[in-house]
HTML snippet that shows the backbone in 3Dmol.js (N, CA, C, O; Angstrom):
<script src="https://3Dmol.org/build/3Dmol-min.js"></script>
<div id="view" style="width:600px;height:400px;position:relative"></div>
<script>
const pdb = `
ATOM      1  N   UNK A   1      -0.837 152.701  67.655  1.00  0.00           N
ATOM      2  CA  UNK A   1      -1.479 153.858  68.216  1.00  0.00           C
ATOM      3  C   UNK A   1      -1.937 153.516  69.627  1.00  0.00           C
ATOM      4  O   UNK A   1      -2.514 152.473  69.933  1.00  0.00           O
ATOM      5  N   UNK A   2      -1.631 154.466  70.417  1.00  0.00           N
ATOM      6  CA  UNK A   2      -2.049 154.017  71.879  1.00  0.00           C
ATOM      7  C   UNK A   2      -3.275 154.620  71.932  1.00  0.00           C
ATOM      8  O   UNK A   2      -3.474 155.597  71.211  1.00  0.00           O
ATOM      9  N   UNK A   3      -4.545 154.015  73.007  1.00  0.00           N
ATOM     10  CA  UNK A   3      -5.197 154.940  73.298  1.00  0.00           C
ATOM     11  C   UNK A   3      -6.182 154.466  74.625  1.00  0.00           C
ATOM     12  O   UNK A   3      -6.152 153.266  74.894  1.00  0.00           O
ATOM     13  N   UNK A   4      -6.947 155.246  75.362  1.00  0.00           N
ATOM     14  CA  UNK A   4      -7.713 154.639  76.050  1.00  0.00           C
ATOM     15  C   UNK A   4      -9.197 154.379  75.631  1.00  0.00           C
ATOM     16  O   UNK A   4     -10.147 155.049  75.225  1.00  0.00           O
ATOM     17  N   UNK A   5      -8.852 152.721  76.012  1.00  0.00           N
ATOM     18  CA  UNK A   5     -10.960 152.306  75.857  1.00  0.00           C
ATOM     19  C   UNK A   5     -11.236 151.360  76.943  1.00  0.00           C
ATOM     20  O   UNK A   5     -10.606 150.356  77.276  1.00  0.00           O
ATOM     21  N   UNK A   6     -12.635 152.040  77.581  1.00  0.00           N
ATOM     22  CA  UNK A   6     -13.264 151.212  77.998  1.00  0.00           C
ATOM     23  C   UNK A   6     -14.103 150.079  78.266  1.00  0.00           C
ATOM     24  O   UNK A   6     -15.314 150.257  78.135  1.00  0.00           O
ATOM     25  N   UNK A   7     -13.696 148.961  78.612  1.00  0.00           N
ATOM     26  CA  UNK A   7     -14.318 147.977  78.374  1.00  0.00           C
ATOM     27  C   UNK A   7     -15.492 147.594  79.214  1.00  0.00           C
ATOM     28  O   UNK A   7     -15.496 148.399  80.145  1.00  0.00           O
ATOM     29  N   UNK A   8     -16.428 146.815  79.338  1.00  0.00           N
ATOM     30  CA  UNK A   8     -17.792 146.241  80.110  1.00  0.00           C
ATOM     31  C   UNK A   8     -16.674 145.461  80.567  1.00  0.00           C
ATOM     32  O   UNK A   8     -15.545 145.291  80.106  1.00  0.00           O
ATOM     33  N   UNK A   9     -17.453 144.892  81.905  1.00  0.00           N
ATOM     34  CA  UNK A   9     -16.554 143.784  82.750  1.00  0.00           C
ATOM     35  C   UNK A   9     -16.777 142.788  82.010  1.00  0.00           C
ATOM     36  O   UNK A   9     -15.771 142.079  81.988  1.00  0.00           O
ATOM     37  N   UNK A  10     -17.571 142.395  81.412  1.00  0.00           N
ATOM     38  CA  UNK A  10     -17.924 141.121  80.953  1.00  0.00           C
ATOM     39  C   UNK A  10     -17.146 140.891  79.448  1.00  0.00           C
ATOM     40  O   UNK A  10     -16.712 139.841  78.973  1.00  0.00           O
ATOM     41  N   UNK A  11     -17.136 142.080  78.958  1.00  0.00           N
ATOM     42  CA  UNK A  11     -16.231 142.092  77.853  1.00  0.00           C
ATOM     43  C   UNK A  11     -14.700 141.681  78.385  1.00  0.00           C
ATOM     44  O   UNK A  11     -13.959 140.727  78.146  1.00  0.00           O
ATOM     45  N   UNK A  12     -14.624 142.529  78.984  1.00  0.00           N
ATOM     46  CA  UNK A  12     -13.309 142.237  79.531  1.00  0.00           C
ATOM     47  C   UNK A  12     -12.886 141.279  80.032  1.00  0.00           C
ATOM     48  O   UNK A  12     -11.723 141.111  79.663  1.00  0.00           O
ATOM     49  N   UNK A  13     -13.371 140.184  81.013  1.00  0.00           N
ATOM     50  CA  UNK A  13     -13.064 139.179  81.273  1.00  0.00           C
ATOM     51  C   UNK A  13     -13.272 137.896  80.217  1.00  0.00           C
ATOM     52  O   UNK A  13     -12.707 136.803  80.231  1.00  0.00           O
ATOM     53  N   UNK A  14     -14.216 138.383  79.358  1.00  0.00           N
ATOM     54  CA  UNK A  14     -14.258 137.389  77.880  1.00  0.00           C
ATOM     55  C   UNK A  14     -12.651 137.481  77.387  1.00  0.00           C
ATOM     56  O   UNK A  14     -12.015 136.428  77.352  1.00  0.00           O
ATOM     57  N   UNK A  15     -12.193 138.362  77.120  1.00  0.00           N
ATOM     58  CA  UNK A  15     -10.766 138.661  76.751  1.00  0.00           C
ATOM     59  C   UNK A  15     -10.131 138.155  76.993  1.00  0.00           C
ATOM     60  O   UNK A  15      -9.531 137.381  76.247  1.00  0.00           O
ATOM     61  N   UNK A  16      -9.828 138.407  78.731  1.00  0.00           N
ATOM     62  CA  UNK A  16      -8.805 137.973  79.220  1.00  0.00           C
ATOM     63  C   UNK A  16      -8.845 136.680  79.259  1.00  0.00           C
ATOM     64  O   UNK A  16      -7.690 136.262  79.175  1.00  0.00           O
ATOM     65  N   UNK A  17      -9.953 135.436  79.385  1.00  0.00           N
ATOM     66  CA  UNK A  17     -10.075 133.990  79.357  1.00  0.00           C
ATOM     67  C   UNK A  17      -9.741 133.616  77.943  1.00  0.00           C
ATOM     68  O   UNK A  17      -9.094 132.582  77.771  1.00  0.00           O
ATOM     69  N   UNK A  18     -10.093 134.308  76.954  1.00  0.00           N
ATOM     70  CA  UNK A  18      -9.644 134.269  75.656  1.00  0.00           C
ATOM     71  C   UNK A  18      -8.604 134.434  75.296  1.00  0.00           C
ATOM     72  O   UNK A  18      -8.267 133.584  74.471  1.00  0.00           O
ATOM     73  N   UNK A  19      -7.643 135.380  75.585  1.00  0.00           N
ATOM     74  CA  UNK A  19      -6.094 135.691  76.184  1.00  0.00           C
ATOM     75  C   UNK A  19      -5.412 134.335  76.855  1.00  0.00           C
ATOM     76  O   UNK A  19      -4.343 133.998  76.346  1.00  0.00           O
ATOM     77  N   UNK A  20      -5.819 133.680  77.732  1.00  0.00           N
ATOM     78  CA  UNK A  20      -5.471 132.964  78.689  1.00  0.00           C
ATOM     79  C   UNK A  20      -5.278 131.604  77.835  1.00  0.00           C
ATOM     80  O   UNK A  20      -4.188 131.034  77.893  1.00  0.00           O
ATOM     81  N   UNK A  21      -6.226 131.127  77.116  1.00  0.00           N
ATOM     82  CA  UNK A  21      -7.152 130.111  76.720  1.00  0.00           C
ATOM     83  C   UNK A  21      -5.811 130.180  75.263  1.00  0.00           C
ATOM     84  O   UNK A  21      -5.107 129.171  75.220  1.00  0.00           O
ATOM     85  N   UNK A  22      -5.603 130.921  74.531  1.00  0.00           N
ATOM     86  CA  UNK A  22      -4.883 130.927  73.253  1.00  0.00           C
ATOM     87  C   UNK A  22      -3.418 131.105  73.351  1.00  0.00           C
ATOM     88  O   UNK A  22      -2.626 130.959  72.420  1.00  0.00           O
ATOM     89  N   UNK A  23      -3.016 131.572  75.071  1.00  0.00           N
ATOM     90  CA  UNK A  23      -1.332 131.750  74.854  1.00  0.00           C
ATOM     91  C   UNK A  23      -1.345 132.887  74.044  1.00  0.00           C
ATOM     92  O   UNK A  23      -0.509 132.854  73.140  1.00  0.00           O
ATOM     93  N   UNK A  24      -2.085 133.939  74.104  1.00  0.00           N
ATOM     94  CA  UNK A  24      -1.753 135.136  73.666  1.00  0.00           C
ATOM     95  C   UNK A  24      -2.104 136.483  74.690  1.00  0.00           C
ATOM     96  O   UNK A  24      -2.821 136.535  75.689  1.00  0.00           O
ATOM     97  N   UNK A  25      -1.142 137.735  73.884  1.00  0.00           N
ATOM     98  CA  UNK A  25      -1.755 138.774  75.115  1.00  0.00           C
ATOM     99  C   UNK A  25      -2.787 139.345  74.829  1.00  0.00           C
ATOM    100  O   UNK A  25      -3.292 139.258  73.710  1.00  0.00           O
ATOM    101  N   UNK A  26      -3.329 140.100  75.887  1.00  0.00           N
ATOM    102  CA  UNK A  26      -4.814 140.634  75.836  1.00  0.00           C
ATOM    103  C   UNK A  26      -4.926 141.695  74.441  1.00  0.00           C
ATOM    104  O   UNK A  26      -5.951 141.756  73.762  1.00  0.00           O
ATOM    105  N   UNK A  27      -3.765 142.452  74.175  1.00  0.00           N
ATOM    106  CA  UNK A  27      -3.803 143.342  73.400  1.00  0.00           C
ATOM    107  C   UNK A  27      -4.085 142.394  71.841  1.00  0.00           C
ATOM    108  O   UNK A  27      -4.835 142.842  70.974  1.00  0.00           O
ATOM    109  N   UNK A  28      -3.679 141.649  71.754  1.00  0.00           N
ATOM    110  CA  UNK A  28      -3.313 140.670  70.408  1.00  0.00           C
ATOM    111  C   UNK A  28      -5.068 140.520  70.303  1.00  0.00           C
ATOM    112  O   UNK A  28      -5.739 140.787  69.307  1.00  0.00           O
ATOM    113  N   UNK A  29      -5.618 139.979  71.733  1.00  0.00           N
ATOM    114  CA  UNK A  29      -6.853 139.361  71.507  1.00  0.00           C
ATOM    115  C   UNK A  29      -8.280 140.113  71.045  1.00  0.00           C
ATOM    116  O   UNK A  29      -9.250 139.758  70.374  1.00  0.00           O
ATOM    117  N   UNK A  30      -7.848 141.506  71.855  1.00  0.00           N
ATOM    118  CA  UNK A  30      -9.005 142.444  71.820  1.00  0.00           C
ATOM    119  C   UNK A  30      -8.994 143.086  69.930  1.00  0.00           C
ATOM    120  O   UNK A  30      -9.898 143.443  69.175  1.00  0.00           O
ATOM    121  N   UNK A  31      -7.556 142.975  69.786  1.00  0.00           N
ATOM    122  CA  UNK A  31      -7.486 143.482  68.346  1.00  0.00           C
ATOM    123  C   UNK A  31      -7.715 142.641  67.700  1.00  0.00           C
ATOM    124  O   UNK A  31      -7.923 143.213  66.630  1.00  0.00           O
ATOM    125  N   UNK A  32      -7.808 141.902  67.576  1.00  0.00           N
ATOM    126  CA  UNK A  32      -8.300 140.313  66.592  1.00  0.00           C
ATOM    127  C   UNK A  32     -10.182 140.608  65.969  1.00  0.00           C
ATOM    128  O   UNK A  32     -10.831 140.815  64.944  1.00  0.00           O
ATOM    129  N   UNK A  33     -10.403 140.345  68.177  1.00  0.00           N
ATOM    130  CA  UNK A  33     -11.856 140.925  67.768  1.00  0.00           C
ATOM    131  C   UNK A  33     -12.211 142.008  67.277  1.00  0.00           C
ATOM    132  O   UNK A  33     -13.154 141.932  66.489  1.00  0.00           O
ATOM    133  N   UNK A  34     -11.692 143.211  67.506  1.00  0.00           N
ATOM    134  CA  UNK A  34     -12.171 144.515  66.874  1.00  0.00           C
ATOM    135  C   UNK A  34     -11.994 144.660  65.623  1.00  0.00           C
ATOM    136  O   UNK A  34     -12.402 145.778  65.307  1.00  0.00           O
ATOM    137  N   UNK A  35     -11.468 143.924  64.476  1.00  0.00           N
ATOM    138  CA  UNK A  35     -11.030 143.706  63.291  1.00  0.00           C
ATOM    139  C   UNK A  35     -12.027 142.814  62.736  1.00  0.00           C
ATOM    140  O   UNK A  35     -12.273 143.072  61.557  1.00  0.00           O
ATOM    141  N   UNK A  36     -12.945 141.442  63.429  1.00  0.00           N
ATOM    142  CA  UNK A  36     -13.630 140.346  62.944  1.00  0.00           C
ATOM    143  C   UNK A  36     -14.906 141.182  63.157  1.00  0.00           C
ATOM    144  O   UNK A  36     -15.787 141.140  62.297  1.00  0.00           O
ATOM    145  N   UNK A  37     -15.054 141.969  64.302  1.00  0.00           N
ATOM    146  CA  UNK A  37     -16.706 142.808  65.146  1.00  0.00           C
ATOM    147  C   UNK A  37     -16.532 144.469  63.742  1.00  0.00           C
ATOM    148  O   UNK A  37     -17.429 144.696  62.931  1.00  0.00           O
ATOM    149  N   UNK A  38     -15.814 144.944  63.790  1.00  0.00           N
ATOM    150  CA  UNK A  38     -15.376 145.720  63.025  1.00  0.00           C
ATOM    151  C   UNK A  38     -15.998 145.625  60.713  1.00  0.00           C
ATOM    152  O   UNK A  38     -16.508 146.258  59.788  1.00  0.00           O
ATOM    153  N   UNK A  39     -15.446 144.471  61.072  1.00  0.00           N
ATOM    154  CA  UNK A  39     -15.911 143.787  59.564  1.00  0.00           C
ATOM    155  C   UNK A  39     -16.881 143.316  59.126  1.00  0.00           C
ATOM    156  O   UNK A  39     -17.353 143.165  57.999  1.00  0.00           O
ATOM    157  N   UNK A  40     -17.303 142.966  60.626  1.00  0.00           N
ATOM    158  CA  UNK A  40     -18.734 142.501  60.168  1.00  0.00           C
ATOM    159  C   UNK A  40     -20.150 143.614  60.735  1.00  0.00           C
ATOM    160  O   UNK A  40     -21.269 143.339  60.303  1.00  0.00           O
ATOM    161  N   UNK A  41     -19.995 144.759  61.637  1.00  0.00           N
ATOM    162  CA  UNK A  41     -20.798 145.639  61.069  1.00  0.00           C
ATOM    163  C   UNK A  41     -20.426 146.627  60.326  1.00  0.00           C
ATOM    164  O   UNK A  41     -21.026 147.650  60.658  1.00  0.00           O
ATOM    165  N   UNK A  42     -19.616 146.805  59.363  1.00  0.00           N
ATOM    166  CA  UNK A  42     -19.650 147.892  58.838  1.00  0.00           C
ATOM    167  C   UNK A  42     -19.839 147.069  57.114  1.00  0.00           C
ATOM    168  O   UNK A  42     -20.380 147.566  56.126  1.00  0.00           O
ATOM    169  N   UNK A  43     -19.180 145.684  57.239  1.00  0.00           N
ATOM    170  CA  UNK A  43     -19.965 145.512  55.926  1.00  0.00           C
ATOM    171  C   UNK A  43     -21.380 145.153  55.610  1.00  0.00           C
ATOM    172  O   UNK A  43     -21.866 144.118  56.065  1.00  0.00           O
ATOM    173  N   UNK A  44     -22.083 145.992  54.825  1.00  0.00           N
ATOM    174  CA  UNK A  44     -23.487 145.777  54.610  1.00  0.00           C
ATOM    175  C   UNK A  44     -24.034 144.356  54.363  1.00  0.00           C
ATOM    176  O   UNK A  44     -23.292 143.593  53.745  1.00  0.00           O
ATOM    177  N   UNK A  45     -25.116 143.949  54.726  1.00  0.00           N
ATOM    178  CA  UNK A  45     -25.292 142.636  54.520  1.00  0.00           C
ATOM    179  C   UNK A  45     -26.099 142.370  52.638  1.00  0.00           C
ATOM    180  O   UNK A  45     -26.884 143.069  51.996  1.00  0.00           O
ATOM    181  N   UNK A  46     -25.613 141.436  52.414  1.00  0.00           N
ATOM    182  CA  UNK A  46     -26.486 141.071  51.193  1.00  0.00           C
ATOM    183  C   UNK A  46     -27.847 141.241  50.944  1.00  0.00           C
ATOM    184  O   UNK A  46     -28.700 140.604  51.563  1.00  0.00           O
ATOM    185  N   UNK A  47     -28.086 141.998  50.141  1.00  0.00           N
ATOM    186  CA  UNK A  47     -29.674 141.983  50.044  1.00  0.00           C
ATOM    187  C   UNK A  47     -30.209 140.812  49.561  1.00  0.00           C
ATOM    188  O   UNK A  47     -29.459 140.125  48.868  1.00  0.00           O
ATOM    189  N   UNK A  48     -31.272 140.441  49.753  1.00  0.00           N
ATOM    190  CA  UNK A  48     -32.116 139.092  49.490  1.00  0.00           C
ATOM    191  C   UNK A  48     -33.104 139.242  48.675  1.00  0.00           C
ATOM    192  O   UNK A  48     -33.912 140.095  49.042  1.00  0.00           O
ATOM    193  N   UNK A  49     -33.326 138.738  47.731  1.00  0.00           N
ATOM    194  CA  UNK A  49     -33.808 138.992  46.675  1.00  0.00           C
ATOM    195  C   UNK A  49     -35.776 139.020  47.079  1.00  0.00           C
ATOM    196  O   UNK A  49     -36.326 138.318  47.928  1.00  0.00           O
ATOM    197  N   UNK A  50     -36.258 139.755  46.423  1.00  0.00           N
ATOM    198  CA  UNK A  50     -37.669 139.965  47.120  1.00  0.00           C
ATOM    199  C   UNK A  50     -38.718 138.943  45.798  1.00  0.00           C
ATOM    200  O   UNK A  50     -38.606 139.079  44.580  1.00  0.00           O
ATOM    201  N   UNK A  51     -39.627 138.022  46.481  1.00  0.00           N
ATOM    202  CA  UNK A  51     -40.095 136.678  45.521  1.00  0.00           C
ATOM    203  C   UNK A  51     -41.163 136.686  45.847  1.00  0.00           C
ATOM    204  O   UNK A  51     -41.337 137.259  46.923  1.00  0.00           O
ATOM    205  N   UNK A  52     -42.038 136.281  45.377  1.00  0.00           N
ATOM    206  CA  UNK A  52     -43.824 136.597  45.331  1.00  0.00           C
ATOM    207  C   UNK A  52     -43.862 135.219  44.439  1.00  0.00           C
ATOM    208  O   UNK A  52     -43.253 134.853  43.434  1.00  0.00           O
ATOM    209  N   UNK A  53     -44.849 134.635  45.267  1.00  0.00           N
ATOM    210  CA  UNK A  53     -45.726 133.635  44.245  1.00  0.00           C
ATOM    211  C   UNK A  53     -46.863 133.461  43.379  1.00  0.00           C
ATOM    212  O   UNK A  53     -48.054 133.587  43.663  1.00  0.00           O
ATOM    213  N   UNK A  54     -46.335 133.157  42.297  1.00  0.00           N
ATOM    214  CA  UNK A  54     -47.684 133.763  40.954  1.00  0.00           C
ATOM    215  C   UNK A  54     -48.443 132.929  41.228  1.00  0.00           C
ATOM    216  O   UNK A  54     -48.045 131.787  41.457  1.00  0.00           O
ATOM    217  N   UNK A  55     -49.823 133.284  41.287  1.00  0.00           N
ATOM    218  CA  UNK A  55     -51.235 131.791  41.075  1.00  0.00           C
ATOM    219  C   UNK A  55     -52.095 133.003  39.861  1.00  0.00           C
ATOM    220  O   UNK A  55     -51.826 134.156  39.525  1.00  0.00           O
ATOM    221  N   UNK A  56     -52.970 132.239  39.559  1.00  0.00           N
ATOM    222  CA  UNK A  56     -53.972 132.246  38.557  1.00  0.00           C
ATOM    223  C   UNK A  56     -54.989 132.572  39.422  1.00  0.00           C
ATOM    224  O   UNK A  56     -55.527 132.016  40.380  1.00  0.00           O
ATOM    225  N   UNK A  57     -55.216 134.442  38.378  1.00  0.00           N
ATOM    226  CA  UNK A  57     -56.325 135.031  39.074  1.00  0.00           C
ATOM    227  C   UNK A  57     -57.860 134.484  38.367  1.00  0.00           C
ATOM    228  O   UNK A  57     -58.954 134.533  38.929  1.00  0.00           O
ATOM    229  N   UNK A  58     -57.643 134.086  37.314  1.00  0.00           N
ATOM    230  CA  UNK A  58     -58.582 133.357  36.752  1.00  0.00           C
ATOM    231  C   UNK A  58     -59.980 134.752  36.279  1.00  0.00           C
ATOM    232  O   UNK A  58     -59.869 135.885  36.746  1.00  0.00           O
ATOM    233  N   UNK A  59     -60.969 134.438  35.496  1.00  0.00           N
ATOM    234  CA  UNK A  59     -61.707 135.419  35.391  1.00  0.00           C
ATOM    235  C   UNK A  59     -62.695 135.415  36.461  1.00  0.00           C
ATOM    236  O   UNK A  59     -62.975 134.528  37.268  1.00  0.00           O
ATOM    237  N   UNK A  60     -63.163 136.582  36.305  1.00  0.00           N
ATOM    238  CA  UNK A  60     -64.282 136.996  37.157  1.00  0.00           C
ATOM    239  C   UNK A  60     -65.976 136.925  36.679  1.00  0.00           C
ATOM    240  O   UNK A  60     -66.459 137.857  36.037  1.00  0.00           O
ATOM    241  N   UNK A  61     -66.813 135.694  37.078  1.00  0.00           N
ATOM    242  CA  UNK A  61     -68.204 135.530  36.442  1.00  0.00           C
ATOM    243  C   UNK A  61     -68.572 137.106  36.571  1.00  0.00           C
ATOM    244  O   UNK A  61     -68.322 137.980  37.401  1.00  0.00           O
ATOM    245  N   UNK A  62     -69.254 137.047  35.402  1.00  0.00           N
ATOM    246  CA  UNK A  62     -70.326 138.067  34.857  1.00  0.00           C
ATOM    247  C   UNK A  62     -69.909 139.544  34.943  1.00  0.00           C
ATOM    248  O   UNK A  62     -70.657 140.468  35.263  1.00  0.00           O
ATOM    249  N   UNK A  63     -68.371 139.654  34.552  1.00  0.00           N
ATOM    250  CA  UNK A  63     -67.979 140.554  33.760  1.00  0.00           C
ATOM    251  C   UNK A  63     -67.295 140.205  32.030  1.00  0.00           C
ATOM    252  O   UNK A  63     -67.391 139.160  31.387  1.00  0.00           O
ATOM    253  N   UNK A  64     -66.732 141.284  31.714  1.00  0.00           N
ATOM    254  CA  UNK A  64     -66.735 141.043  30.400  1.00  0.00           C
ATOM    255  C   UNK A  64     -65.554 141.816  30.231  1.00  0.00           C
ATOM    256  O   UNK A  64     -65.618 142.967  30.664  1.00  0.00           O
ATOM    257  N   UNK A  65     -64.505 141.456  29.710  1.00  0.00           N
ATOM    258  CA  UNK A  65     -62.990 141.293  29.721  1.00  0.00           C
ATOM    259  C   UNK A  65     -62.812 142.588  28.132  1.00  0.00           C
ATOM    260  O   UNK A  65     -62.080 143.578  28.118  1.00  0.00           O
ATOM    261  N   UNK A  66     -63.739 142.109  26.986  1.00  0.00           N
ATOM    262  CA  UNK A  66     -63.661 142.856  25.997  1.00  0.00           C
ATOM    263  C   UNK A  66     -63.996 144.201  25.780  1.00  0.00           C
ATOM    264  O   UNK A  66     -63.658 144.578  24.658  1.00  0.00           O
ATOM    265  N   UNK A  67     -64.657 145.228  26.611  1.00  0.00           N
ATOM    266  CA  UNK A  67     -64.758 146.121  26.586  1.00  0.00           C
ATOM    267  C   UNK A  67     -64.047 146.558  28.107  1.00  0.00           C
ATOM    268  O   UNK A  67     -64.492 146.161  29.184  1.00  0.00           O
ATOM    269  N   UNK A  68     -63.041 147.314  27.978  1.00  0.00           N
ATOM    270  CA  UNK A  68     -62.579 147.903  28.962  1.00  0.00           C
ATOM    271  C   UNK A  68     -63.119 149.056  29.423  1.00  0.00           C
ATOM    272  O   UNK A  68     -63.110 149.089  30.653  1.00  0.00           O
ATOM    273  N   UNK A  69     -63.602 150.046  28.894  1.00  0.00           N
ATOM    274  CA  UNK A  69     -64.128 151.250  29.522  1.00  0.00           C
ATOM    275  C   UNK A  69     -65.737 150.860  29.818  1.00  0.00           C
ATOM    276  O   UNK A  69     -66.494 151.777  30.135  1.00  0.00           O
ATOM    277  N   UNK A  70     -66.098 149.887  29.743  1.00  0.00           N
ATOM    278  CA  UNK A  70     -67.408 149.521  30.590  1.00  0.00           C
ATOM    279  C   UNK A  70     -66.733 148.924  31.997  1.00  0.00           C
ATOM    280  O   UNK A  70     -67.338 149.065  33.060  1.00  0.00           O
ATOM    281  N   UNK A  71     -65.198 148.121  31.922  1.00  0.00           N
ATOM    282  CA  UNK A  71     -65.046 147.863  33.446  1.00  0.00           C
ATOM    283  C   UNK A  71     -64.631 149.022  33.994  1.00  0.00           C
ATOM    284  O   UNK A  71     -64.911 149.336  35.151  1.00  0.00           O
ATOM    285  N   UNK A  72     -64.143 149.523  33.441  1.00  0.00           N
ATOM    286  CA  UNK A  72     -63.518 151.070  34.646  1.00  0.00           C
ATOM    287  C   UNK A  72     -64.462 151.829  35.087  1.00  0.00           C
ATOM    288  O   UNK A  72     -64.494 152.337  36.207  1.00  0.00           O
ATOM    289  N   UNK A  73     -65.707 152.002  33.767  1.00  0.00           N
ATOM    290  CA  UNK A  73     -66.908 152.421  34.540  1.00  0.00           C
ATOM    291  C   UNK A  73     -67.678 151.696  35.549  1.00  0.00           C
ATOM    292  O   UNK A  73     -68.155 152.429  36.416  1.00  0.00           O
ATOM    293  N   UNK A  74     -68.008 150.025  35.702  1.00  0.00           N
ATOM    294  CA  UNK A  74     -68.206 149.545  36.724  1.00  0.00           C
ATOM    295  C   UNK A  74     -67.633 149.781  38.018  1.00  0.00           C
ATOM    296  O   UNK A  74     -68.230 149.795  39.095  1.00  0.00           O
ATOM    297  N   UNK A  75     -66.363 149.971  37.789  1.00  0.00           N
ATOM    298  CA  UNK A  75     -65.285 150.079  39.063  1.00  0.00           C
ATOM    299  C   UNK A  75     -65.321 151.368  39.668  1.00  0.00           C
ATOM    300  O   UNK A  75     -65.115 151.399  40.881  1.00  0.00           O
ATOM    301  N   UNK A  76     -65.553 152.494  39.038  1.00  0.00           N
ATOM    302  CA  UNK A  76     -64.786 153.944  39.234  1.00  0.00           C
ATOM    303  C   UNK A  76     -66.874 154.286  39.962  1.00  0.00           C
ATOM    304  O   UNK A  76     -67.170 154.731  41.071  1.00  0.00           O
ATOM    305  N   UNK A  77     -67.524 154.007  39.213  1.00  0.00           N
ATOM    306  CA  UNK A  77     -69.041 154.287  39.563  1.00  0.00           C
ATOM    307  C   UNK A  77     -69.740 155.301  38.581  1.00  0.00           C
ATOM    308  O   UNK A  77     -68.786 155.820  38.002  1.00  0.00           O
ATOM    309  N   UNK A  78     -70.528 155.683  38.243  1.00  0.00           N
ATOM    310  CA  UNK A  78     -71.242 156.477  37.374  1.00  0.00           C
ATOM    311  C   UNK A  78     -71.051 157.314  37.727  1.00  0.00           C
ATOM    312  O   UNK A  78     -70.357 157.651  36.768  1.00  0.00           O
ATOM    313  N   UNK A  79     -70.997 158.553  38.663  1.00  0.00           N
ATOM    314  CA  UNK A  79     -70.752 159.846  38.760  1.00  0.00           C
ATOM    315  C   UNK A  79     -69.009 159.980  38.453  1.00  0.00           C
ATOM    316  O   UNK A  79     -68.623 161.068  38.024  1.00  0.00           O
ATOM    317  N   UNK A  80     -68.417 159.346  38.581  1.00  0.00           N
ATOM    318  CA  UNK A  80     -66.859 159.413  38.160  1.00  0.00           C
ATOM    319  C   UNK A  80     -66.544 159.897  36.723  1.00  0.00           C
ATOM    320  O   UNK A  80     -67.289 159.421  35.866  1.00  0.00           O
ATOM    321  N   UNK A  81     -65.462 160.857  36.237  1.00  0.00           N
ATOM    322  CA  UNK A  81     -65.302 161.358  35.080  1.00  0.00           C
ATOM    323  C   UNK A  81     -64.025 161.334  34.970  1.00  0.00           C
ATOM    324  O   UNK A  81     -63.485 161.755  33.947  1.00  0.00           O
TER     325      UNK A  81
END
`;
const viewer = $3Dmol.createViewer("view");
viewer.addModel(pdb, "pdb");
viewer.setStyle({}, {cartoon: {color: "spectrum"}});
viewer.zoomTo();
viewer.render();
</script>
């Protein structure tokens, strides 16, 4: 497929030294890259797994673990319903 694209100078002369440098033509070279630049943003990257480190919350002096609706009432406050 023919077509026109414009290149940055700097792109472009990357090419052509890259061209130069491999004994190949510019067309061979630019398509190489647009196939490796091509592949690598359009494939999504791996997600990384999300890791948290457990420690020991340990209890809290001078509450009391066995009645739960006395802590929610501590927490929430007396006018709370």
């Amino acid at each position: 497929m023919r077509t026109t694209l414009t290149l940055d100078p700097d792109i472009a002369a990357k090419a052509r030294l890259g061209a130069a440098r491999l004994h190949k033509p510019f067309k061979e070279v630019i398509n190489a890259a647009l196939r490796v630049g091509l592949d690598e943003i359009l494939a999504p990257p791996a997600a990384q797994p999300y890791r948290t480190q457990a420690r020991p919350m340990g209890l809290r002096r001078g509450l009391s673990y066995d009645n739960i609706a006395e802590l929610v009432a501590n927490a929430e406050g007396e006018g709370h319903s």
